[in-house]
Structure formats: C-alpha cells, structure tokens
N, C-alpha and C positions, 0 to 999 in steps of 0.2 A: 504493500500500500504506500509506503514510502517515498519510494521507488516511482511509483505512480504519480505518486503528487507532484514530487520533484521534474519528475517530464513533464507534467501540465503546468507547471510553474516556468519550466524554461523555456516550452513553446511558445509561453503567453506571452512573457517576456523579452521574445524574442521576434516577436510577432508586431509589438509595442513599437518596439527600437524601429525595427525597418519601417513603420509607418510616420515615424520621427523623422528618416533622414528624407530629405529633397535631393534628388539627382542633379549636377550642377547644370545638364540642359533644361529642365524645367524649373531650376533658380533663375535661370540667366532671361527664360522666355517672359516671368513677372517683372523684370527690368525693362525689358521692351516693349512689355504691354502697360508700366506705367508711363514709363516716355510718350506714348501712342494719348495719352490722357492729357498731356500738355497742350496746353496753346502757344504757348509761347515759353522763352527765357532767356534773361542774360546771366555772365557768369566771367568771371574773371581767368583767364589763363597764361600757365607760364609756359612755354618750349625749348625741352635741348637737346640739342643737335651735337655729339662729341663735343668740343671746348664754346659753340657757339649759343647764345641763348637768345628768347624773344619773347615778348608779354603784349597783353594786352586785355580786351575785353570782346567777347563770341557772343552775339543775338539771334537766338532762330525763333521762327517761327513755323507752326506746321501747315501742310504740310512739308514743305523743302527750302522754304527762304533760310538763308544762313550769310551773315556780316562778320568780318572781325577785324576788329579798330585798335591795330597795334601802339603801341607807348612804346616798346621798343622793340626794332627801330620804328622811330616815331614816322605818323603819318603814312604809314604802309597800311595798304587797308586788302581786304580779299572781301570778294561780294560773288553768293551764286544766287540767282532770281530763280531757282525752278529749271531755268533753258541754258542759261551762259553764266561759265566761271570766269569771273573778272579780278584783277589780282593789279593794283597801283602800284609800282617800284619806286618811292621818292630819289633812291640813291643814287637810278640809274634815269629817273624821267623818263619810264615805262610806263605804257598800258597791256597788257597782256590779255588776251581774251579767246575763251575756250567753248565752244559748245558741249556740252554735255549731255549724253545720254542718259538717264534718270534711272533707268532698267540697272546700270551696271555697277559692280559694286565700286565705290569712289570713295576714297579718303574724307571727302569731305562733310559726307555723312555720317560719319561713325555714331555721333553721340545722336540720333536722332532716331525713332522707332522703325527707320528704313533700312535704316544703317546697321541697326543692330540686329534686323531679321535678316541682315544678309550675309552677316558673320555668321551667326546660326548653321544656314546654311552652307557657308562654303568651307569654315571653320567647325575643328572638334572642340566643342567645349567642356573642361574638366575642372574643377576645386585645384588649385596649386597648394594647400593641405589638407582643408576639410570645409564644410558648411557653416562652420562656429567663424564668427568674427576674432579678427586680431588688430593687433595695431599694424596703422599704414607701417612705419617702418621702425629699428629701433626706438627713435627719438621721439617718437610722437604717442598719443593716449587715446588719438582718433582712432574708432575700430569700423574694417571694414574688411569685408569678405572680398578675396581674392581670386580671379578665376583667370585660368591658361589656354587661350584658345590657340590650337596647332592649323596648318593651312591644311587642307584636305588634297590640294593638287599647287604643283610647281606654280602654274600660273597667276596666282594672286601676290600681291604686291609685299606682304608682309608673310615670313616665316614663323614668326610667331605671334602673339599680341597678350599681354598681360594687361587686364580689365582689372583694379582696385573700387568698390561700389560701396559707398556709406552705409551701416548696416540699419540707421535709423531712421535718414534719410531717399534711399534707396536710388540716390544719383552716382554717379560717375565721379569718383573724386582723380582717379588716374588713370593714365593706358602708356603702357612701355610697348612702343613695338620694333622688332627686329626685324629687318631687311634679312633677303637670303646672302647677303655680303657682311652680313652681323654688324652695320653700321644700324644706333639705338635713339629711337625716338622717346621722348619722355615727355609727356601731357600731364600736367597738374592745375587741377579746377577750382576754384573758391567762390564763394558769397554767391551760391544762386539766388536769383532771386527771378520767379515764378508767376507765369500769368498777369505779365504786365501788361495788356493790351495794345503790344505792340503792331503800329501800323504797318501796312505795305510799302509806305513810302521810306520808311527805314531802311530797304533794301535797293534802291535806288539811288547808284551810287554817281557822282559828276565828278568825273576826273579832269585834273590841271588840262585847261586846252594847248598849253603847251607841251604836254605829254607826245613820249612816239606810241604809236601804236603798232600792236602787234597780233594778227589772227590767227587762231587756229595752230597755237606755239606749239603748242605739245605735239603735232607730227610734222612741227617744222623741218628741213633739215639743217 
C-alpha cells in the first residue's frame, strides 16, 4: 500500500510540474501576441557594434511604421512608412532609400509582432537556462527571462539572436545578435513608454534638401 501511494504521489507530482513548465516557443508566442496588442510606442535605445556605439530614441506604431531619432551620432534618423526604408547620413549628407518588401523577414522589425512571428518561424526558439527569471546580467537586479533563438537555415541574416524580455513587464529589454562572421550586435531598450497616440505624421520624414540621394542602395553595386 505504501508502495502504492508513493507512485500516486509521484505521478501526481509529476504531473503538477510538467503542467508548470511553458515551452520556451509558447513563452516566446505570448511576447508577440502582447506586442500584437500595442498601438503604438517609444522607447529609448542604445547600439554596439565591436568598439562602435549609437543611441537614441525608436517610435512604432502598428501596424509597420517605425522612426528612430539618433542623439548619437546626432541627427541620423532611419524612417520605414510601411513601403520605403529611408535612412539620413548627417556625416556623409546622404539620403538612402530602400523599398521594402513587408512579407520578408527584415531587421527592422524585430521588436514588433511581425517581427517577432517571423523569428518564430524561421528561428528555433529555446530558454538559454530555464523559464525562471534572472538578472539581465551580473550587475544588474533587473530580472528577465532569456531566450536563444538558432537560424533554422544558412540564409537568414543573423546566426544567432539572444532575446532578454522583462519578466514583469513582458517587453524586450535586449537582443544580442551574431552575424554568421561572429561580428555582435547588442540592442538595449529603456523607458517605454506605451500607447501614446502617436500620429502618422511622425513617420514622415523631410530630409536636408541639400542631401544626395541614393535609390534602391542595398542592391546597388
């Protein structure tokens, strides 16, 4: 009888647990179906590129509008309306402009519920230890759940991608991603701040008329 109980105590218990844990691809899908709940958001970010670094502040709005209005280097701006990624070089008194296919997957969307169904998809998503929150990194008290998305095939842009998501919050506080040349991007996010009723006209951008222009860069040669 003992014996007995003890199996029915470990099954139960066992039973318990595995309905505890979340799989980190249906973690990672509540992440993208809260973004999908957004209207809008700004949010402060910083980038670094090996020794180089850049800041500024990122505005989207849904579905696809995305701005972001560097401080440094200052007065670099990047603006995609939905159809065309447009990117101002102050350094160089560039304009650069790209049309965009919205279907595919593009850097520019990551943090955004399109972006993120499409890591999903083209990316394996997995826990980098477990489902419990930790701290971002040594130094810090901020806890946030950590997830390692692998590329499913050679052809996507990034070998790896390391997603850090507030565990209280449930936004994007970072994303480390590796180039299949192992050169390292590092995105870190602060102060969102949430359904601001940002207009469309924010996303209309007027570049210096004395800017050059440049179409269609990305398959220039």
């Amino acid at each position: 009888m003992k014996k007995l109980l003890f199996a029915v105590c470990a099954i139960f218990s066992a039973s318990l647990f595995a309905q505890s844990i979340t799989t980190a691809s249906a973690y990672f899908k509540t992440i993208s179906e809260y973004y999908g709940t957004l209207k809008d958001y700004e949010v402060d970010f910083e980038i670094k590129v090996d020794k180089t670094e850049s800041a500024g502040k990122l505005s989207y709005k849904s579905p696809d509008l995305i701005r972001m209005d560097y401080s440094n280097p200052e007065e670099q701006v990047i603006v995609f309306n939905g159809d065309t990624l447009t990117i101002y070089l102050p350094g160089s008194n560039a304009i650069l402009q790209q049309d965009v296919n919205t279907s595919g997957n593009s850097a520019n969307s990551l943090a955004t519920p399109q972006g993120l169904s499409l890591l999903s998809r083209y990316y394996t998503v997995a826990y980098e230890t477990g489902q419990n929150a930790e701290p971002l990194d040594e130094e810090s008290d901020e806890m946030v759940v950590k997830f390692v998305l692998t590329r499913k095939s050679a052809a996507e842009a990034f070998r790896s991608i390391k997603i850090c998501v507030n565990e209280g919050t449930k936004l994007i506080r970072r994303v480390e991603a590796v180039t299949p040349k192992g050169e390292t991007f590092l995105f870190d996010f602060y102060d969102y701040k949430l359904n601001q009723n940002i207009t469309d006209q924010r996303f209309i951008y007027d570049a210096p008329s004395s800017a050059n222009n440049y179409n269609n860069f990305l398959f220039s040669e």
